[in-house]
C-alpha positions in Angstrom: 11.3 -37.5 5.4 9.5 -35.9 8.3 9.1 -32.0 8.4 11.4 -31.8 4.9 8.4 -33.5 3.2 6.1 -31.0 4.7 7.8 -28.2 3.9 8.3 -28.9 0.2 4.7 -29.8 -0.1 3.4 -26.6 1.7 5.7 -24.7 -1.2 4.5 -26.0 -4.1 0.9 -25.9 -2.3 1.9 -22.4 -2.0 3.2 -21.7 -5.5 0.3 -23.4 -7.4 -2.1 -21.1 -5.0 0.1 -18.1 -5.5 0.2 -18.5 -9.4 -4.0 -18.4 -9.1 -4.6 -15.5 -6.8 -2.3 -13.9 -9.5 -3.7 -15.2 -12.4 -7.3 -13.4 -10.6 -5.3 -10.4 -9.9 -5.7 -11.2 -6.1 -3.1 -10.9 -3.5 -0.7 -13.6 -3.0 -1.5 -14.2 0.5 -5.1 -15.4 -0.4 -3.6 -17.9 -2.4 -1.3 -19.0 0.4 -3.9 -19.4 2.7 -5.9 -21.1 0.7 -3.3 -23.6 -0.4 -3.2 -24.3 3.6 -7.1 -25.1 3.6 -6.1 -27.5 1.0 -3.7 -29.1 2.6 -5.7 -29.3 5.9 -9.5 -29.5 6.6 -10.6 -30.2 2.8 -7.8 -32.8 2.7 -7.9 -33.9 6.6 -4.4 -33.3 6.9 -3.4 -36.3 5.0 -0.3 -34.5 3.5 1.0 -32.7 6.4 2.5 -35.2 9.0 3.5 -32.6 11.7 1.4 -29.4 11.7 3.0 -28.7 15.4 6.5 -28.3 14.1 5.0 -26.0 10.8 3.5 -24.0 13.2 6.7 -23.6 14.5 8.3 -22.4 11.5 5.5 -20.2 10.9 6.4 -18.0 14.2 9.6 -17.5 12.2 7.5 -15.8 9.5 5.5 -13.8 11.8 9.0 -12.8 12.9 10.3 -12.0 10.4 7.3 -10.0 9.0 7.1 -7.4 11.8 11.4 -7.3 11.3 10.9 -6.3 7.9 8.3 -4.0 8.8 10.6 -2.3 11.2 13.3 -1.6 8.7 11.1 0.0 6.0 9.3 2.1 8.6 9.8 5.5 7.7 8.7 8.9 9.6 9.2 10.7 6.4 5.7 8.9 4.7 3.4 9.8 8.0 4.5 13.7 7.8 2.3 14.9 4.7 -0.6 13.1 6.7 0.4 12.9 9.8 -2.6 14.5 11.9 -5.0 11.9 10.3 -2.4 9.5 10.9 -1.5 10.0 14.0 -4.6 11.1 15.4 -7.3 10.0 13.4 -5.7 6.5 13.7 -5.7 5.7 17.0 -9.5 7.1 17.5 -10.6 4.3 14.7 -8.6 1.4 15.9 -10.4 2.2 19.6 -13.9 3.0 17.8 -13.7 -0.4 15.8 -12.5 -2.1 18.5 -15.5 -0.7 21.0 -18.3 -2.3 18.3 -16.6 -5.7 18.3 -16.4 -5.5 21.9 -19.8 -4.4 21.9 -21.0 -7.2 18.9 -19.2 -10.3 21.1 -21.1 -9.4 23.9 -24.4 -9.2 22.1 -23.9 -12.2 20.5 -22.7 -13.6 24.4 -18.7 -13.8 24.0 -16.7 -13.6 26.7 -15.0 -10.3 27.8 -11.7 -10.7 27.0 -12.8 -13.3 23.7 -15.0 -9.9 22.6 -12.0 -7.6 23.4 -9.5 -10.0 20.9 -12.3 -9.8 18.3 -12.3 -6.1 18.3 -8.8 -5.7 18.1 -8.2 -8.6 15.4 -11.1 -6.8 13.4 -10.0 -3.4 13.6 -6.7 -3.6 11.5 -6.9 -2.8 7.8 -4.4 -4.9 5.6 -1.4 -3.4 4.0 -0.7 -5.6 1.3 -4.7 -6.4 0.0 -4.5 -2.4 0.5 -1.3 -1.4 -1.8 -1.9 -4.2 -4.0 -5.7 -3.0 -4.9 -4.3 0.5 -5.1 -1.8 -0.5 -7.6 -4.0 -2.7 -9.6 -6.1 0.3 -10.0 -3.4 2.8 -10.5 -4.1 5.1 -7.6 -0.7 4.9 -6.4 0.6 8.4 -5.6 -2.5 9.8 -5.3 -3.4 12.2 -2.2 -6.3 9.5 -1.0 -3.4 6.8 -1.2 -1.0 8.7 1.0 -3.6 9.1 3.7 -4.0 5.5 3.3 -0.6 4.3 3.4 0.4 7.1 6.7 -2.8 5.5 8.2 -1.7 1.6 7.3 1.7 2.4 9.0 0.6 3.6 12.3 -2.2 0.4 12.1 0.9 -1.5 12.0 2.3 0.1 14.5 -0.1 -0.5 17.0 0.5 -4.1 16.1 2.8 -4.2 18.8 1.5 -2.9 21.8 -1.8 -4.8 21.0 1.1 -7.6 21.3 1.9 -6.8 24.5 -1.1 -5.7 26.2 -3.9 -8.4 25.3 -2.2 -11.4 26.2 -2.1 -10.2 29.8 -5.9 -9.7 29.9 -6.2 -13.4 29.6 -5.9 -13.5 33.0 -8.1 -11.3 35.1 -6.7 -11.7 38.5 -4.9 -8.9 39.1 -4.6 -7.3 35.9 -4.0 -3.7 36.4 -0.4 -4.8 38.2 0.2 -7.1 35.5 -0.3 -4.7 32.6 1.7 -2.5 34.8 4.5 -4.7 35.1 4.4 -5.7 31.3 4.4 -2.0 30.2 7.4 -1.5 32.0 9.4 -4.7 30.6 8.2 -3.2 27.8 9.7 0.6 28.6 13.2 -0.9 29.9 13.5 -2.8 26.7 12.9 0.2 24.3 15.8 1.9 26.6 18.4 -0.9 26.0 17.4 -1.4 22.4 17.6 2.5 21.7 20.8 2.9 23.8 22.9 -0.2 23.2 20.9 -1.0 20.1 22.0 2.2 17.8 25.1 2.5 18.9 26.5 -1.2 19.0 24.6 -2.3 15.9 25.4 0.2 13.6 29.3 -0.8 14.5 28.6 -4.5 14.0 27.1 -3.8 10.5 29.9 -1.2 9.2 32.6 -4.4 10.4 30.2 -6.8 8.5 30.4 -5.1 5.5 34.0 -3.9 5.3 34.7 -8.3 5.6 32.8 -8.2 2.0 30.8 -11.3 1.9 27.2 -11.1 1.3 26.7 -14.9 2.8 28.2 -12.7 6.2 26.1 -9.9 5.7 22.6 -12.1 5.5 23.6 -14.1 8.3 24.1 -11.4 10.7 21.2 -9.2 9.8 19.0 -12.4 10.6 20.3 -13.3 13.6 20.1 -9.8 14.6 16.1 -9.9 13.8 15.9 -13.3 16.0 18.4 -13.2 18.4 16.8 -10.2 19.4 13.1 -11.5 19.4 14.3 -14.5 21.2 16.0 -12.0 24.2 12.7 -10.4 24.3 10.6 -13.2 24.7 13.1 -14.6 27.2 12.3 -11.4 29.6 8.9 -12.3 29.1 7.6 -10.1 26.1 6.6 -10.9 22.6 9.1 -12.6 20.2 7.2 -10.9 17.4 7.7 -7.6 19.1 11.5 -8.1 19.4 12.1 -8.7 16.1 10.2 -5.8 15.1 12.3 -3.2 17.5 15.3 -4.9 16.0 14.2 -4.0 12.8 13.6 0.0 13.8 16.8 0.0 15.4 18.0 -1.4 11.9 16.5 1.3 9.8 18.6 4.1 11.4 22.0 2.1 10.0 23.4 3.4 6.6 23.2 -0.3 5.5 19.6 -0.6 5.9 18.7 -1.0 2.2 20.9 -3.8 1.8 19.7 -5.3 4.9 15.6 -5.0 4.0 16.8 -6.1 0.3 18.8 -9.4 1.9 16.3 -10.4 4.2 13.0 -10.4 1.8 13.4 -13.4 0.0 13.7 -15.2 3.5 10.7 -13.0 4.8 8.2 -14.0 1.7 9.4 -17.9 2.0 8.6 -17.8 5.8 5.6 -15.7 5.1 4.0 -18.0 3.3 4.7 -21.2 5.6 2.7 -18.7 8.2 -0.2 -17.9 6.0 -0.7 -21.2 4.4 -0.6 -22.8 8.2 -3.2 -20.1 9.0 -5.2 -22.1 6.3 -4.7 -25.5 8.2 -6.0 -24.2 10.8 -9.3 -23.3 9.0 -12.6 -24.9 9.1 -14.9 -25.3 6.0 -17.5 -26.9 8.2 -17.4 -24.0 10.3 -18.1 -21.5 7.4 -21.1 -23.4 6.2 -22.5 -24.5 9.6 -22.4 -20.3 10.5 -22.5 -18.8 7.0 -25.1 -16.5 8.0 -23.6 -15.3 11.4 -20.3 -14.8 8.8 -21.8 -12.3 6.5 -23.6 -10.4 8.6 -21.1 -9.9 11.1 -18.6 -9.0 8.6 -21.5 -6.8 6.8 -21.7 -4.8 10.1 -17.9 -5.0 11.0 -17.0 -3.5 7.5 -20.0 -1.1 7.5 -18.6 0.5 10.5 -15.0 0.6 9.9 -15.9 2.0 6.0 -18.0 5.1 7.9 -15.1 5.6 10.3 -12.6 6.1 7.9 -15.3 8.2 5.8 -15.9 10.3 9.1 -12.6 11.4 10.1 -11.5 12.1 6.2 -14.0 14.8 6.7 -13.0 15.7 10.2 -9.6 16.3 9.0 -11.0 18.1 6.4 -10.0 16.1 3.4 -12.6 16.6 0.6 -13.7 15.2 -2.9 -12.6 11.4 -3.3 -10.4 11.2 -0.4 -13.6 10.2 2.0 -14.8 8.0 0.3 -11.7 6.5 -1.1 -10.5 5.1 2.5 -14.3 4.0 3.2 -14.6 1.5 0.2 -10.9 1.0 0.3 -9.6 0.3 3.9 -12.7 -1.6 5.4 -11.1 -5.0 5.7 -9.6 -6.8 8.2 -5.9 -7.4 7.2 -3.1 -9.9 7.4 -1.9 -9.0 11.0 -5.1 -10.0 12.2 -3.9 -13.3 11.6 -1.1 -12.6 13.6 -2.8 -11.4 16.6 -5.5 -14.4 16.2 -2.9 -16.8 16.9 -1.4 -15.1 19.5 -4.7 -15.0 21.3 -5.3 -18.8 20.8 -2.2 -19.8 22.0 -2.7 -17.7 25.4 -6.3 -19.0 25.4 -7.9 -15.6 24.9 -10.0 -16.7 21.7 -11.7 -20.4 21.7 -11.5 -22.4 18.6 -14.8 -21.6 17.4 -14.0 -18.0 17.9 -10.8 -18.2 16.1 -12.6 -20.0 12.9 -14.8 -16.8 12.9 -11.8 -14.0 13.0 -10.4 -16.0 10.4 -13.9 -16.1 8.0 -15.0 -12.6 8.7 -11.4 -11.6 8.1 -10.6 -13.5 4.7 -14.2 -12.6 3.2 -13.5 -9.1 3.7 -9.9 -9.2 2.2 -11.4 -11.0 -0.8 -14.4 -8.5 -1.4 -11.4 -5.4 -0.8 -10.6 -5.3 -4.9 -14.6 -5.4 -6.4 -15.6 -2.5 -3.4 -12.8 -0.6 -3.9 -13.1 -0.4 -7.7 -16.7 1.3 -7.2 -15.0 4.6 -6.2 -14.5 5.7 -9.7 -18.3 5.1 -10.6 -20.3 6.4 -7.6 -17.8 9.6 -7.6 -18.5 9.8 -11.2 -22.2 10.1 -10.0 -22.0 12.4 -7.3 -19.8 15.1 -9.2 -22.5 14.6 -12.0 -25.1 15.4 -9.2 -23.5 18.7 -8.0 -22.5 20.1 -11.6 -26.5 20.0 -12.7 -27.6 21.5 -9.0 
């Protein structure tokens, strides 16, 4: 049955690791990507019979993804925060990405391989994130609105990371090349923000006046893709298309309807990408380097846990806050995935290089829950501390 066979295996793969990871009160996604290792190294891909046309569907999910994110995006969460947001944001994803830059060259990377480590490493994950915070029930708490305003411009930056780093994968010439990708990039922003709000908003109002939901799903998804595609056709990212169609999206008065419609197909897609992610993995890898794993990841989620701690006390947040968005937000996150395979297929990260994002990445998402849940204790200790002095 070809790719159908695939498919249906890689979901019920998918379920039986989903019903685990929640069964260990994990996130989902752990469980999709292991059900991929399962289904590929461990297993030597005997089930799948065509991993070049899942990795096909999984661009759909990453799609998809960044188009969902675009319609919840929302300026009203990053204004209570926004100077840490905004601000303090941008200064970690740069710091984080200099001591990857600065690890891959130590350890005798190449430049650009170093630079695509840093970046992959210096995203935090929004769903380990949220999902920790509401296991723990810090939801709503001041620490987890700096968090979340923090997570959204994280995501944000996604996209010109999209842009940018695939164009350093060839030096020759670079600075024109940027130049002329950050100006594709500018022209299409203009279109999108000129035609975008003013035809789409019309197209959605006729949609829903016809009254069929069938009508209403389909356009709202070809809207995400036939958008992406039109990007990539002018040469930028698929990914990043779908994601501006999704902000242009989110300023339509049908924009709850639409993220509620187009869910269901973003979590089924979502999980083809992750569990192909976990193809793509190598348990020989992880044992032949286990050492080079932990303590890069040690020293990668060191850093990134002082960052955060540093600029919650620049910004003059005091108490738990610091140390909340150290032990909370050192990981590396789901989009680091995203950007990974990017830079493979561009040829900016080698396989071995790739195996390595996706260890040091997946430990640290997996040690997020028992780290975080040590805030309450040593906080406990340190107010103790100060009461007595």
């Amino acid at each position: 049955m070809g790719i159908t066979a695939d498919i249906a295996i890689i979901l019920l793969a998918g379920l039986a690791g989903g019903l685990v990871a929640h069964w260990l009160r994990q996130p989902l996604i752990l469980g999709y990507i292991a059900a991929g290792v399962l289904l590929g190294p461990i297993t030597g891909h005997a089930w799948i019979h065509d991993l070049h046309e899942i990795e096909m569907l999984a661009e759909i999910g990453v799609a998809l993804l960044l188009f969902a994110l675009g319609i919840e995006f929302s300026l009203k969460e990053l204004r209570p925060v926004y100077r840490i947001a905004l601000i303090g944001t941008p200064i970690q994803l740069l710091l984080t990405m200099g001591v990857g830059l600065a690890a891959g060259q130590w350890l005798g990377w190449s430049w650009t391989g170093s630079l695509w480590f840093g970046a992959c490493v210096s995203l935090s994950s929004t769903m380990v994130v949220l999902k920790t915070l509401q296991g723990q029930g810090r939801l709503g708490t001041l620490s987890s609105r700096v968090m979340i305003g923090m997570l959204l411009v994280q995501d944000l930056a996604l996209v010109p990371m999209l842009i940018l780093l695939p164009e350093l994968s060839d030096l020759r010439g670079s600075l024109p090349v940027l130049g002329w990708a950050l100006l594709r990039a500018v022209v299409f922003l203009a279109l999108m923000f000129v035609v975008g709000t003013r035809l789409i908003p019309r197209l959605m109002r006729l949609v829903s006046r016809a009254g069929s939901r069938e009508l209403f799903l389909l356009t709202v998804t070809t809207l995400g893709l036939g958008i992406g595609f039109a990007t990539y056709k002018v040469g930028l990212s698929f990914a990043f298309g779908a994601f501006m169609a999704g902000i242009v999206l989110s300023e339509s008065e049908h924009n709850h309807q639409a993220l509620s419609d187009i869910l269901p197909l973003r979590d089924v897609f979502g999980l083809v990408f992750f569990a192909s992610v976990g193809m793509l993995l190598d348990p020989a890898y992880f044992r032949d380097n286990f050492l080079l794993i932990m303590g890069l990841g040690a020293v990668i989620s060191a850093f990134k846990g002082l960052v955060f701690f540093s600029l919650a006390a620049v910004f003059r947040y005091r108490n738990v806050v610091p140390l909340a968005l150290a032990l909370t937000m050192f990981q590396a996150g789901e989009f680091s995935f995203i950007l990974a395979r990017v830079g493979q297929s561009v040829g900016g990260i080698a396989p071995d290089l790739y195996s390595l994002i996706m260890a040091v990445t997946l430990l640290s998402m997996f040690l997020t829950p028992l780290v975080s849940g040590l805030v309450a204790p040593i906080y406990g200790v340190v107010r103790r501390r100060r009461s007595r002095e």
